[in-house]
C-alpha positions in Angstrom: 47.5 28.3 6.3 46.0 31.2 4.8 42.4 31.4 3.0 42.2 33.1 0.0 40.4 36.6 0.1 37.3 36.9 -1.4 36.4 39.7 -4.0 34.2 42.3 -3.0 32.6 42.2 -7.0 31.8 38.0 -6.7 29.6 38.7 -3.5 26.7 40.3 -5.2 27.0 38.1 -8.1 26.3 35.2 -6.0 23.2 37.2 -4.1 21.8 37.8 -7.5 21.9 34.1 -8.6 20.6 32.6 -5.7 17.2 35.2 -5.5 14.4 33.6 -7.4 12.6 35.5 -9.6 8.9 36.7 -8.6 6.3 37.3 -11.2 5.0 41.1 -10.4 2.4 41.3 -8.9 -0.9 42.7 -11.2 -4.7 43.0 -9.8 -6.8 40.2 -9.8 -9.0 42.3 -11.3 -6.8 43.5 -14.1 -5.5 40.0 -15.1 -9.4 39.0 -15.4 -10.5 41.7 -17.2 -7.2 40.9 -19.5 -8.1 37.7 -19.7 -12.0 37.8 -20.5 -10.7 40.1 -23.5 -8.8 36.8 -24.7 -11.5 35.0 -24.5 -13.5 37.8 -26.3 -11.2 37.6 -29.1 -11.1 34.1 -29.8 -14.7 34.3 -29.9 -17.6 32.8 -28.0 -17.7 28.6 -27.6 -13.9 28.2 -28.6 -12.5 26.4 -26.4 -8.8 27.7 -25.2 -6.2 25.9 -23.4 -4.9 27.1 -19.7 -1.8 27.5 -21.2 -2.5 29.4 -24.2 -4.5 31.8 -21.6 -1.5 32.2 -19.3 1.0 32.6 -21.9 -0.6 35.3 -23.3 -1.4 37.4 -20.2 2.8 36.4 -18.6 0.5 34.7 -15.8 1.2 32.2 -13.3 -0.9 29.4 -12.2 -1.9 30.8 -9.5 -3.1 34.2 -10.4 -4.5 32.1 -13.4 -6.7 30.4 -10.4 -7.4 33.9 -8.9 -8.6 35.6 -12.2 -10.6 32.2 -13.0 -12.8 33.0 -9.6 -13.0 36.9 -10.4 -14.3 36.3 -14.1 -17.1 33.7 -12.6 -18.1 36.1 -9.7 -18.3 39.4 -11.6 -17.4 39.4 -14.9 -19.5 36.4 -16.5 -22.7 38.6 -14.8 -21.7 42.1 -16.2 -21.0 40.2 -19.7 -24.2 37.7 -19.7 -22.1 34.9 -20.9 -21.0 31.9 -18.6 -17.6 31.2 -18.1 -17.1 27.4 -18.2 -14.4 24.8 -17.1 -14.8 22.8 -20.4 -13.4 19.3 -20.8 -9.7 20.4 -21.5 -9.7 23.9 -21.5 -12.0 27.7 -20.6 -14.6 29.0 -22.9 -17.5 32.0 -22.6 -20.9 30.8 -23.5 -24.4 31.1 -24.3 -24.9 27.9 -25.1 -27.6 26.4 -22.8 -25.9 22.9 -23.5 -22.5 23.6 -23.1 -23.9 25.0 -19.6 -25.8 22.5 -18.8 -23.4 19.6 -19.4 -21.0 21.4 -17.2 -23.2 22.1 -14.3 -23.6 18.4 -14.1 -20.2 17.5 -14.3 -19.8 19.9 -11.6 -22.7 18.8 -9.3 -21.5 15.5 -9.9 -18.0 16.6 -8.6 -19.5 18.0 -5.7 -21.8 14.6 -4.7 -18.4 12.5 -5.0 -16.7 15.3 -2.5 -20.0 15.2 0.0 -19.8 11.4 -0.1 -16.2 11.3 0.8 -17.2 13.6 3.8 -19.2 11.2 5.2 -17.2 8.1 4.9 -13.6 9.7 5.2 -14.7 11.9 8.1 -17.5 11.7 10.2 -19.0 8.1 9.5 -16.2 6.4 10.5 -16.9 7.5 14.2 -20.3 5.3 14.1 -22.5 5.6 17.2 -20.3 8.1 18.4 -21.3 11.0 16.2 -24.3 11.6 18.0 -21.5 12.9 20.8 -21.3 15.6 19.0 -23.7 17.7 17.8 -22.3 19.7 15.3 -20.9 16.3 13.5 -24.2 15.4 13.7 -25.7 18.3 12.4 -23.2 17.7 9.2 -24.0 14.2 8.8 -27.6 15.5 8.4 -27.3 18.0 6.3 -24.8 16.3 4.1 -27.5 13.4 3.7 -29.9 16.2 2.6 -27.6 17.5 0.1 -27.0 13.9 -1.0 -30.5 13.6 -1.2 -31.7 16.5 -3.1 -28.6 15.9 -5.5 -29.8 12.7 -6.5 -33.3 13.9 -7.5 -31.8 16.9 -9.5 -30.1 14.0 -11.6 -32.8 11.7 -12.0 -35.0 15.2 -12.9 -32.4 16.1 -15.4 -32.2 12.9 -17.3 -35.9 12.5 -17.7 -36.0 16.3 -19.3 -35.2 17.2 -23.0 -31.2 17.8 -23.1 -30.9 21.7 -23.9 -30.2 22.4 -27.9 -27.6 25.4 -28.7 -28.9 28.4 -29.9 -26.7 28.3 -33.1 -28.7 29.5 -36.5 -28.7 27.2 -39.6 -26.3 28.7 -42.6 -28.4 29.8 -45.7 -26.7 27.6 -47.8 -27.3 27.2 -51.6 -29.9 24.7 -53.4 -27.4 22.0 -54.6 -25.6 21.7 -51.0 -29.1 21.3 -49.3 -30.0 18.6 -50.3 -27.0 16.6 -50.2 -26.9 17.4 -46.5 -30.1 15.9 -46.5 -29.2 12.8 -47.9 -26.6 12.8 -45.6 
């Protein structure tokens, strides 16, 4: 029994099916820079999608993550505007709220992870952590961070919650006061 020859053309068609296709890649640096100049454009406190973010710049997830931690760690400072993780999507902000309300999302985020530390990790090890200094060490300082996180949210709650800096519209006689009565 004889095989059938094979083609020499139908080898490198096959190679080029089964190679996946790579995204180039583009600076960190570049991307952010791109993408701060969306944000720019849809203006300050609108709030845009992931999605609408990466299909503009042709990026993937994760050089979307990458240029997310270049924009917060040098852009947002050069720019004086805070880029936020807001509810379902990215803004840039002045807003002393909008900030606010995020930062204790965040912090709240980061309790629930320091908590789980303690009782996934070390805690479960009882008496035994004291073995071991360095676990001891962490369950310290963990406790102190718990600590001091707790009185940063009871501080917060009994202070003022921060009010936007937006200006009021000039708006003409008759519409004043029916926003009034409103």
């Amino acid at each position: 029994m004889t095989m059938p020859t094979r083609t020499a053309a139908a080898e490198p068609a096959q190679k080029e099916v089964s190679q996946t296709r790579r995204t180039p890649p583009i600076a960190t640096q570049h991307l952010a820079e791109l993408a701060w100049n969306v944000f720019e454009d849809a203006g300050e406190d609108v709030l845009l999608p992931k999605e609408t973010v990466t299909s503009q710049l042709h990026a993937t997830e994760s050089q979307f993550t990458r240029l997310k931690g270049y924009v917060r760690d040098h852009i947002s400072m050069e720019k004086g505007k805070a880029f936020l993780s807001f509810r379902d999507g990215y803004l840039i902000t002045t807003d002393p709220a909008k900030i606010a309300e995020s930062v204790s999302w965040r912090l709240r985020r980061i309790n629930t992870e320091l908590r789980r530390l303690l009782s996934g990790w070390i805690n479960p090890l009882g008496e035994d952590v004291a073995d071991y200094e360095v676990l001891k060490m962490y369950q310290e300082e963990i406790g102190h961070m718990l600590r001091l996180s707790e009185r940063m949210q009871s501080l917060s709650m009994s202070m003022p919650k921060p009010v936007g800096a937006r200006k009021a519209k000039r708006s003409r006689r008759g519409t004043a006061t029916t926003a009034r009565t409103r």
